[in-house]
C-alpha positions as CSV (number, residue, x, y, z in Angstrom):
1,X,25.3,-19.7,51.9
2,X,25.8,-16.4,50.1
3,X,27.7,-13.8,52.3
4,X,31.3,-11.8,52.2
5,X,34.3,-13.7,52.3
6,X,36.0,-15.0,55.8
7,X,39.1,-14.2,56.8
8,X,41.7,-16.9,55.9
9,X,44.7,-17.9,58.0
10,X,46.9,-15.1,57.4
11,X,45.0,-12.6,57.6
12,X,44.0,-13.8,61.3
13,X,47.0,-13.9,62.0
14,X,48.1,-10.2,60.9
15,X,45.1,-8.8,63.1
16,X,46.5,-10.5,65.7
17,X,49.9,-9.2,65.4
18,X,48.3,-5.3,64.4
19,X,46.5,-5.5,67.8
20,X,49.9,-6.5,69.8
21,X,50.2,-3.6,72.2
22,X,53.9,-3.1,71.0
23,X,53.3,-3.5,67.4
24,X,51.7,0.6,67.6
25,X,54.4,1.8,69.9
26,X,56.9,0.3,67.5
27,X,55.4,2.1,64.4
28,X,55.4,5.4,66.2
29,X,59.4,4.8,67.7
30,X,60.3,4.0,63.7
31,X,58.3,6.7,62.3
32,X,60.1,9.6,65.2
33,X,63.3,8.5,64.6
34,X,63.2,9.2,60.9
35,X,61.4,12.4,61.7
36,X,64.3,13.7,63.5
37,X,67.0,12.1,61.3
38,X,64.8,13.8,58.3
39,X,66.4,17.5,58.5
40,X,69.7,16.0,58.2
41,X,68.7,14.4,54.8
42,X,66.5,17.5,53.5
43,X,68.5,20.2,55.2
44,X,70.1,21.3,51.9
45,X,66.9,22.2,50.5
46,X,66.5,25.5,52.9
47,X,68.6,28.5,52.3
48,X,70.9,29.7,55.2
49,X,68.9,33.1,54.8
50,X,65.9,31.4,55.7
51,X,67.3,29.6,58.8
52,X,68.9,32.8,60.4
53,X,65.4,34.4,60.6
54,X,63.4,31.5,61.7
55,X,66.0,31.0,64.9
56,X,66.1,27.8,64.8
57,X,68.6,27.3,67.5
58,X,65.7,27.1,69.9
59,X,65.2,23.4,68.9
60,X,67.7,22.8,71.4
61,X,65.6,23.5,74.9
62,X,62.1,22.4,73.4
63,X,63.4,19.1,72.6
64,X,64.7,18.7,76.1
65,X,61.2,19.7,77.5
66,X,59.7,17.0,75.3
67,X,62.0,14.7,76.4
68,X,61.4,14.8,80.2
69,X,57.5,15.4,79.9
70,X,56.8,12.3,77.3
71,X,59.1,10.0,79.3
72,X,56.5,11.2,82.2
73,X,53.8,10.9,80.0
74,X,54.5,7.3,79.0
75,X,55.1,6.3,82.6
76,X,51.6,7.8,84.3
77,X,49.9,6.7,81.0
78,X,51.2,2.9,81.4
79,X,50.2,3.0,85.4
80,X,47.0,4.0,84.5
81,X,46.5,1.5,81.6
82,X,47.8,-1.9,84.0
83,X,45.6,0.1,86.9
84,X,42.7,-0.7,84.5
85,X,43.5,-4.3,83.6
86,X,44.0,-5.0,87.4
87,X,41.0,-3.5,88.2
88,X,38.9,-5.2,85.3
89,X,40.5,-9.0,86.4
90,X,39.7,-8.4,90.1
91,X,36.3,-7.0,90.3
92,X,34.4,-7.8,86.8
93,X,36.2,-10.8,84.5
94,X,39.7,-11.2,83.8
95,X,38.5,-13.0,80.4
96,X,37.3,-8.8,79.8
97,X,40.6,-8.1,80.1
98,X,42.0,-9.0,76.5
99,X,39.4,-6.1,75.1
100,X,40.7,-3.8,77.6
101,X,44.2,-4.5,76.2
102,X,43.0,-4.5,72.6
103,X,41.7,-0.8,73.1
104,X,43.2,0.9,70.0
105,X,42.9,4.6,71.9
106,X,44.6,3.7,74.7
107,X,47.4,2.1,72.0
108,X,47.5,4.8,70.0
109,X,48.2,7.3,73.3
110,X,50.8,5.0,74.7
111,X,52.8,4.9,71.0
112,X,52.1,8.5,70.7
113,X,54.2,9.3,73.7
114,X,56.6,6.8,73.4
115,X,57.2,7.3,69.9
116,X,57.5,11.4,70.3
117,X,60.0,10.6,73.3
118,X,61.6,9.1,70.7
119,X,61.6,11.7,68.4
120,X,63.5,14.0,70.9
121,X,66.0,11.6,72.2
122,X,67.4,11.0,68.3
123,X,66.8,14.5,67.8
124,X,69.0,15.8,70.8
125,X,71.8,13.2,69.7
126,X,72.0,14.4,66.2
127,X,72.1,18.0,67.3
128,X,75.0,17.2,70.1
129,X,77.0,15.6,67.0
130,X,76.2,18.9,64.7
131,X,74.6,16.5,62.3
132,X,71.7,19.1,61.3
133,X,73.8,22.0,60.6
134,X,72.1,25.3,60.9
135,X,69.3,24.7,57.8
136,X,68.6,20.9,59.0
137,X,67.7,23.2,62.3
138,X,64.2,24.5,60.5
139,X,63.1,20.7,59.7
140,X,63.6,19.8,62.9
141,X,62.1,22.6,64.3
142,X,58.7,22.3,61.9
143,X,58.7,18.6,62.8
144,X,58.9,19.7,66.3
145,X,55.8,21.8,66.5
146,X,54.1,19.1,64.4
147,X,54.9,16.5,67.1
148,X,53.8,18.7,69.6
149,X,50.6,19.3,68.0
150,X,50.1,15.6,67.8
151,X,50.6,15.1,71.4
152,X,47.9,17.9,72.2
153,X,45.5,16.1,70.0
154,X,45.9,12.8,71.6
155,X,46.4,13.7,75.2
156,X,43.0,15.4,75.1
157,X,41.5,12.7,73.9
158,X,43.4,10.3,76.2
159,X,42.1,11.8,79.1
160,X,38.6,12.0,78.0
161,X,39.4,8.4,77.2
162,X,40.6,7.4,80.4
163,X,37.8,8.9,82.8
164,X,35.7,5.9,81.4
165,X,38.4,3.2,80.2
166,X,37.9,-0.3,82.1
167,X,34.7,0.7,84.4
168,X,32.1,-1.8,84.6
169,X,29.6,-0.2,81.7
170,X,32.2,0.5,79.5
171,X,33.7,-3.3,79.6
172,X,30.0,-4.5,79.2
173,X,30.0,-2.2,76.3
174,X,33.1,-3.3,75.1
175,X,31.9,-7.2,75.3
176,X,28.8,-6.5,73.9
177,X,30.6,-4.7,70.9
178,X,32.8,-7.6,70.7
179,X,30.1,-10.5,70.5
180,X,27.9,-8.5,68.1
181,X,30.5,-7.9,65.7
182,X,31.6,-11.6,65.3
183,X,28.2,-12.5,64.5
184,X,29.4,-10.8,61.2
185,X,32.1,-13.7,61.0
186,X,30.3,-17.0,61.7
187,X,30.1,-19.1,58.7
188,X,26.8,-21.4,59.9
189,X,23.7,-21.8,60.4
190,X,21.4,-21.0,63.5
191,X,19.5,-24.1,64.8
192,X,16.6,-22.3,67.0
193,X,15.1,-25.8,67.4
194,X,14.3,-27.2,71.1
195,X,15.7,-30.7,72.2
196,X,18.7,-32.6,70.7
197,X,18.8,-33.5,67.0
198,X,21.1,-35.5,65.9
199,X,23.1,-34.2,62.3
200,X,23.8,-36.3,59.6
201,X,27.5,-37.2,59.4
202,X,29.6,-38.1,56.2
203,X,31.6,-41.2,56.8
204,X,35.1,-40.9,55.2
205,X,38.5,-40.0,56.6
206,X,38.6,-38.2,60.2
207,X,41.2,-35.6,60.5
208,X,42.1,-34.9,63.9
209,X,44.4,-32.7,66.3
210,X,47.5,-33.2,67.4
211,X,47.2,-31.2,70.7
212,X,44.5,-30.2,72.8
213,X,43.1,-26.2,72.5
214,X,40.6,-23.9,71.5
215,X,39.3,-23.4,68.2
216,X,40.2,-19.3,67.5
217,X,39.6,-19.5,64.1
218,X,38.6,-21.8,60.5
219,X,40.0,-20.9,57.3
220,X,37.3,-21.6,55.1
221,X,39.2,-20.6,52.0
222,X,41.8,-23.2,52.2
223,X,39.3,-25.5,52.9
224,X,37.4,-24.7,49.8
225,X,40.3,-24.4,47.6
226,X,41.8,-28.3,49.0
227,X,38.0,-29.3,49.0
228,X,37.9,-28.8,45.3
229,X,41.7,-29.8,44.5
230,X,41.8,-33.3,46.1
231,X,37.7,-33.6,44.8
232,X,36.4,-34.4,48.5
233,X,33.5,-33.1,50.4
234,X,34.6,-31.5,53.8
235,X,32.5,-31.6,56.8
236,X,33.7,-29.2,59.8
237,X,32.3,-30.9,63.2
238,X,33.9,-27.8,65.5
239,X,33.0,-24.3,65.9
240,X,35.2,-20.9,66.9
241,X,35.9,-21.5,70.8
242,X,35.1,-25.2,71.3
243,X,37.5,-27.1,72.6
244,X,39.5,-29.6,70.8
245,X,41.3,-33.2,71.8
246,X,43.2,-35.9,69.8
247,X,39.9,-38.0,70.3
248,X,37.6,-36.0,68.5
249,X,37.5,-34.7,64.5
250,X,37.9,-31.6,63.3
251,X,36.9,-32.2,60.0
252,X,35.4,-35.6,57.8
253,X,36.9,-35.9,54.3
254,X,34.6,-38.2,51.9
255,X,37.6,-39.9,50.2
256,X,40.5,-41.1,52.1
257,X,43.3,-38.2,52.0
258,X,46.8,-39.0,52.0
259,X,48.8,-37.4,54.7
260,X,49.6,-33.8,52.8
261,X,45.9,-33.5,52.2
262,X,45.4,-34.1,56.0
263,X,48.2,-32.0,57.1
264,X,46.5,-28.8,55.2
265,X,43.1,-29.9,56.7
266,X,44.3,-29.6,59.9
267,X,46.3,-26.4,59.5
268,X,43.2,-24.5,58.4
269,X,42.3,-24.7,62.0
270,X,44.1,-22.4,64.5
271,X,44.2,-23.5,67.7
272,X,44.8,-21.7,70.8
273,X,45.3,-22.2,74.5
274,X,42.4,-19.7,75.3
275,X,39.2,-18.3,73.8
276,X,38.9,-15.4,71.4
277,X,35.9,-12.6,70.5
278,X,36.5,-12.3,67.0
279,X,34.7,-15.6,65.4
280,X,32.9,-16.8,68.7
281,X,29.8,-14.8,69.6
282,X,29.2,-17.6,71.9
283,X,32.1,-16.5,74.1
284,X,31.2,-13.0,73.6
285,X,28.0,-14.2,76.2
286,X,30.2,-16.1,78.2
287,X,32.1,-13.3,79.7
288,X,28.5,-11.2,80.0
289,X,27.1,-14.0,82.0
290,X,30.6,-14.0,84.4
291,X,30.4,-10.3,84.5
292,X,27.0,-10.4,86.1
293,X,27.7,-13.5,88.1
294,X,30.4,-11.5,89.5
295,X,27.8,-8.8,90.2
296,X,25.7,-11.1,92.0
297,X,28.1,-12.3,94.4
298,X,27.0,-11.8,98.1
299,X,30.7,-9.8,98.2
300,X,29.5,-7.4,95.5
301,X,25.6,-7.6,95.4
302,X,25.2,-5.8,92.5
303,X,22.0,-6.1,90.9
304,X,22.1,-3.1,88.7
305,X,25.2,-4.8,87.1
306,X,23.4,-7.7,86.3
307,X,20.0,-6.0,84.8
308,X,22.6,-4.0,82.4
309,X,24.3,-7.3,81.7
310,X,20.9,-9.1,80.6
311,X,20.1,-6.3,78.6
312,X,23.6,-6.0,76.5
313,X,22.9,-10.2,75.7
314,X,19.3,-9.5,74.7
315,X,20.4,-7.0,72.4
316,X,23.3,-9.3,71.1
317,X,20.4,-12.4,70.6
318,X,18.0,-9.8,68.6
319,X,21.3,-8.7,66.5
320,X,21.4,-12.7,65.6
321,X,18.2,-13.4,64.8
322,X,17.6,-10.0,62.3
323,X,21.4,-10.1,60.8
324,X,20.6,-10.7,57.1
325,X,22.2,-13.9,55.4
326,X,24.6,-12.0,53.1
327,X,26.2,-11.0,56.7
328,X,27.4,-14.5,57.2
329,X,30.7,-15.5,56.3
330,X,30.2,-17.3,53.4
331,X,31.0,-21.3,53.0
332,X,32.3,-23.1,50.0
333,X,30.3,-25.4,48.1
334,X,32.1,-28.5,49.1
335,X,32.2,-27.0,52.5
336,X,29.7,-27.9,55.5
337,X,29.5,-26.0,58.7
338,X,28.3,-27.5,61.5
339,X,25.0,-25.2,63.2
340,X,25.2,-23.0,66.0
341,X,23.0,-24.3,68.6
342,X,20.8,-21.5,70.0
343,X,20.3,-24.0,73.0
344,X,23.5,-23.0,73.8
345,X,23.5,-19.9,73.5
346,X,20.7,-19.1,75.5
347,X,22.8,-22.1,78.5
348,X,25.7,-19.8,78.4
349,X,24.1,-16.7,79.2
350,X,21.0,-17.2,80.9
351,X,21.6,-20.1,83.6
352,X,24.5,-18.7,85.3
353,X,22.6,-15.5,85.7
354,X,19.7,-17.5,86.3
355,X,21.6,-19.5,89.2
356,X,23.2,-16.5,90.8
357,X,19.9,-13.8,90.6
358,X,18.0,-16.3,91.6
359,X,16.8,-14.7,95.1
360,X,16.7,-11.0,93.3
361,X,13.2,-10.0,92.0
362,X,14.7,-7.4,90.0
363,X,16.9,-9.8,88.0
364,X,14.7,-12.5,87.6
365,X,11.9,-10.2,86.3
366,X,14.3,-8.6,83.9
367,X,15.4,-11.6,82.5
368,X,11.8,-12.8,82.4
369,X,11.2,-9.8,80.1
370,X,13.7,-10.0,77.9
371,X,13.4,-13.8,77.5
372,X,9.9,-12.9,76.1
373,X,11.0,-10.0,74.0
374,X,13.1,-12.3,72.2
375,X,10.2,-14.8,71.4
376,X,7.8,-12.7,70.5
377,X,10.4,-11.3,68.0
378,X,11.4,-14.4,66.8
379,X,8.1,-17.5,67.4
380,X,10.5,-20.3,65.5
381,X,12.7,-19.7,68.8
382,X,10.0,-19.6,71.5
383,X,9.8,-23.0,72.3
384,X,13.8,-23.2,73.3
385,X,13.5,-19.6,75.0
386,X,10.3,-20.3,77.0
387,X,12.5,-23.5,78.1
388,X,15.0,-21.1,80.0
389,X,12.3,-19.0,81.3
390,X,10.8,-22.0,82.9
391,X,14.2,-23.0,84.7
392,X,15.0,-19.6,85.8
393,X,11.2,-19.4,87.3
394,X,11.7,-22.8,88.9
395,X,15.2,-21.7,90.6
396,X,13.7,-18.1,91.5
397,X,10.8,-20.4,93.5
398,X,13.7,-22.6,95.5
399,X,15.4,-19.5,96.3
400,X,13.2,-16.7,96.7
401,X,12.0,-16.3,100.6
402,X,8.8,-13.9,99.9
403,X,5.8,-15.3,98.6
404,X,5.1,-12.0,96.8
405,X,8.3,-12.4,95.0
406,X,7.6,-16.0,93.9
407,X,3.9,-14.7,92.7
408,X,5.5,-11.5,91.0
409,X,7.7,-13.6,88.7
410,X,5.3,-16.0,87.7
411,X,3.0,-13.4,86.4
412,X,5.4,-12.1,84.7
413,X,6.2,-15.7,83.0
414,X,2.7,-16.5,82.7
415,X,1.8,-12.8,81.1
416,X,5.0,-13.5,78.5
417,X,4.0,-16.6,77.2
418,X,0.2,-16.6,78.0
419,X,-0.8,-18.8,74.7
420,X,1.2,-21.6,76.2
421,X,3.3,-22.5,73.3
């Protein structure tokens, strides 16, 4: 399969530590600190002349403002952030949550503040110890104003941020966002066919876990390069977000590996306790499904919820089928990826919705419509997609009470796939 290169193992691994909430703020601390220890290092450069006039002695009180408002700042800002994750675990999905915590604006607010409280605190000390002398006064002053311009920046954006940040259509957006862009990262093949088909399996040398987990992410590259050193064919059984056990293969070498071959095998695969957007589109529909089962709680009864739901996943699904091939991830030669079962796909999203809408006209006539949007786009696919129609039609009829209802959404079934197929 032609397509850009996947992320190997360390690279994964940096994302994950560039998206740790403290790995910003810490940037921000280091980078304030040497801004305020700067005019002590470059103070010789500006002429005593020069310092006189600017009056640089005012340093002294605007640094002290800055430190009592962005100690303020920081506090409200990190209330407001843990008042959204609460609020996103509670009443939409606490598996949302990790998106909400990703949110680079909200990071880069929270290190902004932290880092320019910082920035005065060092600031203040160095002054109190005459560190800066009266030239190292104008650095610190110019730095000053350029922190403070910094702050305005992102506090205006922070609070246009924040009026929005972990609401119900802006998580949905956020999952959406999430599950379309790691359709960019699967390394496989779609199977749209209907029914199970068994797959032709290499017999060699299993390697297997050594714990149980989730599969987060595959590092194809290693697998190619030890593919092609020990002169084996690989064949990967597991996909991003399955789950693994001691009982089941990862991977099938065609010779039999000795135990360093194995042990690199096996480390190509990260394992995690839970599941992770980046390389699992599959999950990505998951956490739509729970957000509209949530919706469709008797508690909540939210049926507007669940229509916006259905149609962030049939957007997702169209993105799938019409995503070029040089999109993919692309798979060594000695390399094969198990497929990426659009039975699935379509089991994870549609039945729980399915299940829980099944008394709402409104959701089970959207769903109808979007079901048939997506085979009309894509026929090779109909046959599976027409499949979850059918059961979503057949709970509607248990658990619909009107016979006007029941009528309304088999016309609309019948209309969507009229030529039967």
């Amino acid at each position: 399969m032609s397509g850009r290169r996947a992320t190997t193992r360390w690279q994964w691994v940096l994302r994950l530590l560039t998206r740790r909430i403290w790995f910003r703020a810490a940037l921000f601390c280091l980078f304030g600190g040497a801004l305020a220890l700067a005019g002590a290092l470059a103070g010789h450069a500006i002429s005593y002349t020069f310092a006189t006039k600017v009056g640089a002695k005012s340093v002294d009180g605007i640094l002290g403002m800055l430190a009592s408002s962005m100690l303020a700042v920081t506090t409200f800002s990190l209330t407001a952030m843990v008042s959204a994750f609460s609020g996103a675990t509670s009443t939409i999905t606490p598996r949302a949550v990790q998106l909400l915590v990703d949110d680079s604006t909200a990071q880069n607010a929270l290190a902004t503040f932290l880092g320019s409280f910082l920035f005065a605190i060092v600031g203040i000390i160095a002054l109190s110890t005459g560190l800066y002398g009266e030239t190292g006064r104008v650095i610190l002053l110019a730095g000053t104003v350029a922190v403070i311009v910094f702050i305005v920046v992102t506090l205006l954006r922070w609070i246009e941020h924040i009026a929005r940040f972990g609401r119900v259509a802006d998580t949905i957006d956020r999952v959406e966002r999430a599950a379309t862009e790691a359709l960019g990262t699967i390394a496989c093949a779609l199977d749209v066919r209907s029914g199970e088909h068994a797959r032709s399996r290499r017999t060699g040398a299993d390697v297997r876990a050594t714990t149980m987990g989730r599969v987060t992410h595959i590092d194809l590259a290693e697998l190619g390069e030890i593919a092609e050193e020990a002169d084996t064919d690989i064949d990967v059984h597991v996909l991003p977000g399955e789950w693994v056990d001691p009982e089941h293969a990862l991977a099938t070498l065609s010779i039999a590996a000795d135990e360093e071959v194995t042990r690199r095998v096996r480390q190509s695969f990260t394992l995690a306790p839970h599941r992770a957007f980046d390389h699992d589109p599959r999950f990505g529909l998951v956490v739509l499904s729970e957000i509209a089962s949530r919706a469709l709680s008797p508690a909540v009864n939210d049926p507007g919820t669940a229509i916006s739901v259905i149609e962030a996943g049939g957007r997702v699904l169209l993105r799938l089928f019409d995503q070029p091939e040089d999109e993919f991830a692309s798979v060594p030669g000695r390399v094969r990826m198990r497929a990426l079962r659009l039975s699935d796909l379509l089991e994870d999203f549609c039945r729980p919705i399915a299940r829980d809408g099944a008394g709402m006209i409104e959701v089970g006539v959207r769903l109808q419509k979007t079901l048939a949007a997506l085979a009309a786009h894509t026929p090779a696919a109909k046959a599976i997609i027409k499949r979850e129609a059918d059961d979503a039609v057949d709970r509607a009829r248990d658990a619909m009470t009107s016979a006007r209802d029941i009528a309304l959404i088999e016309r609309v079934r019948a209309e969507a796939f009229a030529d039967g197929t």
